[in-house]
N, C-alpha and C positions, 0 to 999 in steps of 0.2 A: 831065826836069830843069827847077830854077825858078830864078828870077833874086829875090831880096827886098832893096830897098833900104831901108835902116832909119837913121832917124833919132833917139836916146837923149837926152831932154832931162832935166835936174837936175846933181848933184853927180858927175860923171862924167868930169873933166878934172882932172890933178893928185892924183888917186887911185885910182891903178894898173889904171883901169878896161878901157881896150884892151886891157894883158898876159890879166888875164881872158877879155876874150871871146874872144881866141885860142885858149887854152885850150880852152876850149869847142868853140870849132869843130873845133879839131884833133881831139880828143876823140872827134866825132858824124862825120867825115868831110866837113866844109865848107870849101869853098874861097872864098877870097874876100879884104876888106880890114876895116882898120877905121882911120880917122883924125880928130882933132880939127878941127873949125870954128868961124872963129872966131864969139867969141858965147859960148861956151864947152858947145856941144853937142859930139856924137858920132856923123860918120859912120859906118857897116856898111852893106860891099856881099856878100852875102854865095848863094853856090848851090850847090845840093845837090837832094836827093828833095823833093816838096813836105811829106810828112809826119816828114822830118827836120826841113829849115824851121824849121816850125811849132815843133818841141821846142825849138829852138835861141833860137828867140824868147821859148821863154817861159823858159828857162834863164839870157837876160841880162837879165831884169828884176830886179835884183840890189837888195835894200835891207840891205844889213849894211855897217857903217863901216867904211870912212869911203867906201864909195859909196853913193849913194841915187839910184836911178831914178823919175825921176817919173812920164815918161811916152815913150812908143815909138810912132812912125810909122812902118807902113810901108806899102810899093807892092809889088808882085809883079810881073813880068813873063817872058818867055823867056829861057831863060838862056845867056849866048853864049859858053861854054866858053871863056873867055880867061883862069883860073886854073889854078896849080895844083896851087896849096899857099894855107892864110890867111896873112897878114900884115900887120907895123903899118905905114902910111904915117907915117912923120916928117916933122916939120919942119925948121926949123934948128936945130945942135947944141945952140947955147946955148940956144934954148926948150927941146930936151925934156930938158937939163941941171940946166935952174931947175928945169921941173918933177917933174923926179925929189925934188930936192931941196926944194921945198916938199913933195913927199908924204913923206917923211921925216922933214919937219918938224911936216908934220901928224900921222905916227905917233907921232912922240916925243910931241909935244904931249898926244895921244890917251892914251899910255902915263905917262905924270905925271901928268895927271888919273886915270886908274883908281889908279894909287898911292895917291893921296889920297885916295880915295873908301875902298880897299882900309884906310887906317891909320884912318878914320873908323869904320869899320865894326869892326874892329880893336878902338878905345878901347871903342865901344858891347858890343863881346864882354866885353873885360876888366870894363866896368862891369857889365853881366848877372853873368859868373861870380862878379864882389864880390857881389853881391846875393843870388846861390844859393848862397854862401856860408856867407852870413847866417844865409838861411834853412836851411840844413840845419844849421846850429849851434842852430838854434830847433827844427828838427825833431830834432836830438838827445835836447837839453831836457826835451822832450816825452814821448820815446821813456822817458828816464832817469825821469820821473815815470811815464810808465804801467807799467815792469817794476816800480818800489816799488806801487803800488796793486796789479798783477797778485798782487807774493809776499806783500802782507797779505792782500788775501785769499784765497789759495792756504792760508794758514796760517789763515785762521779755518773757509775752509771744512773744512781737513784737522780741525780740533779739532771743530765743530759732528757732522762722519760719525762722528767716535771716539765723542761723546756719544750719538747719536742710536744707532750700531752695540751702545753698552753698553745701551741703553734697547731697543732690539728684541730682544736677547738676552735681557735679561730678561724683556720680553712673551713673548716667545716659551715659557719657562721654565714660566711661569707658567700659559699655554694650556695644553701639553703637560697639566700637573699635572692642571686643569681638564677636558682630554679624557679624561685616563688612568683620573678619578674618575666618570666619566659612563658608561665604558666599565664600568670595575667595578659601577657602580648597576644598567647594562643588561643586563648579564651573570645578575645576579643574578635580575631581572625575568623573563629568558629562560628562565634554569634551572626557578622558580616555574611560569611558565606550559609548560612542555614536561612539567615532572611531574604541572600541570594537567591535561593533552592528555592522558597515558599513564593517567593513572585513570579519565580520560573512556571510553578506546580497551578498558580493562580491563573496564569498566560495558557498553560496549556487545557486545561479545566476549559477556558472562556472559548478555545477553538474547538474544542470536542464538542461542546453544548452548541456552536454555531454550525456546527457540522452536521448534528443530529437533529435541530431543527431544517437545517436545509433537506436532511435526507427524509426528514418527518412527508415535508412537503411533495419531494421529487415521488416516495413513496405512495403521496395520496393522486399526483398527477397520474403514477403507473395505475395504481389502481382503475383510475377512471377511464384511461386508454384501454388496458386490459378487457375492462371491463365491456366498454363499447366494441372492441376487436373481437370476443368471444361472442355477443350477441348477432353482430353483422355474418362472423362467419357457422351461423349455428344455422342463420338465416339461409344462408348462401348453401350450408350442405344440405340443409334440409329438401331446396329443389333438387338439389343434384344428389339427394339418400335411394330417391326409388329407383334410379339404375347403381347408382355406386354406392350400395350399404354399407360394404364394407371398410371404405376409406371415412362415412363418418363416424364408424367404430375407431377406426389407429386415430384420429383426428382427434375422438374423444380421451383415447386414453394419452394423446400428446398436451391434450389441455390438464389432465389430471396431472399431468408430471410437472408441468409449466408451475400449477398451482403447489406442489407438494414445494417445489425449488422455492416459489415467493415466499412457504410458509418457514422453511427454513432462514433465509433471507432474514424476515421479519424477526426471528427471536435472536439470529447475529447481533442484530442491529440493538434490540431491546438490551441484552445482555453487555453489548458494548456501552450503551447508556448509563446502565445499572453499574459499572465497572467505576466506569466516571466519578457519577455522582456519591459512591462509598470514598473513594482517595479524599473526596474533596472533604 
């Protein structure tokens, strides 16, 4: 336990400044006093925990009207358990009679001046609100002129889209016509050259088939050379097998390749036919 003797110097007498710090102490669990000196300071003897104290100290450094603490001394010491409750030390009745009643006086006082500050403030609203008055009377005005400009031209835009709408319609009209005529031209061009294409497809059809019957024939002529060419010389190796056998062997398989290349040949030929005759 701590012993804090404190001394509250400024506006602290005559303005219900002791009621408060009891308060306070009661409050935090501080025992102790508080009484006026004259001079017009403010004794507190006040004990408790050291770290209550401390809060309690700073608690009555009070600056709101009508008290104002200026400034706070204090001393610390042991604390010699001779409390044990806070309380106000008084003086004579009639001091702390008067001074009830100047703090009183001081409140009223306190309380008429904010009145007049309050009706002052007051006039400056009423004059404000005359003034936004005004001006929202001006901002009406205002408002009243921009909705006529808005519906002029709301109405000239609405006439300008009608004109401008009849005038695309007819562009429009007009394109069509112009595309529809372009289409027909091209149509016509189309048809030209696709009957173009089909006389071309007919002309070349008539040379394949004259090709193929010429190669029918040239076909049947080899054949028949061939064929006279492999008997004569079958002929021929046959005197000439019993000393050279083996050349009528390669001789033979040169006929067998001759033959395989015709048989080839022949399905070219077929297959180019066939090719033909589908286009057509």
């Amino acid at each position: 336990m701590q012993r804090a003797e404190i001394v509250a110097e400024g506006e602290v007498q005559k303005v219900g400044y002791r009621d408060v710090v009891q308060k306070i102490a009661r409050k935090l669990g501080i025992v102790g006093y508080a009484e006026n000196l004259e001079g017009g300071d403010v004794k507190i003897v006040a004990e408790g925990k050291e770290e209550i104290l401390r809060k309690f100290i700073e608690k009555i450094k009070i600056n709101k009207f009508p008290i104002f603490v200026e400034k706070i001394e204090t001393e610390f010491a042991e604390a010699e358990n001779e409390f044990k409750y806070f309380k106000i030390k008084r003086g004579d009745w009639r001091e702390e009679l008067g001074e009830r009643v100047d703090m009183a006086g001081t409140l009223l006082y306190r309380s008429v001046e904010l009145g007049e500050k309050n009706l002052e403030q007051g006039d400056k609203m009423l004059e404000k609100q005359d003034q936004m008055s005004a001006k929202q009377d001006q901002m009406l005005d205002k408002q009243d002129q921009t909705i006529g400009v808005i519906k002029e031209g709301n109405e000239k835009l609405s006439e300008d889209i009608r004109s401008g709408n009849e005038k695309l319609s007819e562009d429009i009209r007009s394109g069509n016509e112009k595309i529809c005529n372009k289409l027909d031209s091209g149509n016509e061009k189309l048809l030209e050259g696709q009957d173009k294409m089909l006389e071309k497809q007919d002309q070349t059809i008539g040379v394949i088939r004259e090709g193929t019957e010429e190669m029918r024939e040239s076909r049947e002529e080899n054949k028949t050379i061939l064929k006279d060419f492999h008997q004569e010389t079958i002929q021929r190796f046959d005197m000439v097998d019993v000393k050279y056998g083996k050349i009528a062997e390669n001789m033979e398989k040169i006929l067998q390749e001759m033959k395989e290349e015709r048989r080839e040949f022949r399905e070219t030929i077929e297959k180019l036919i066939k090719t033909s005759l589908e286009k057509k």
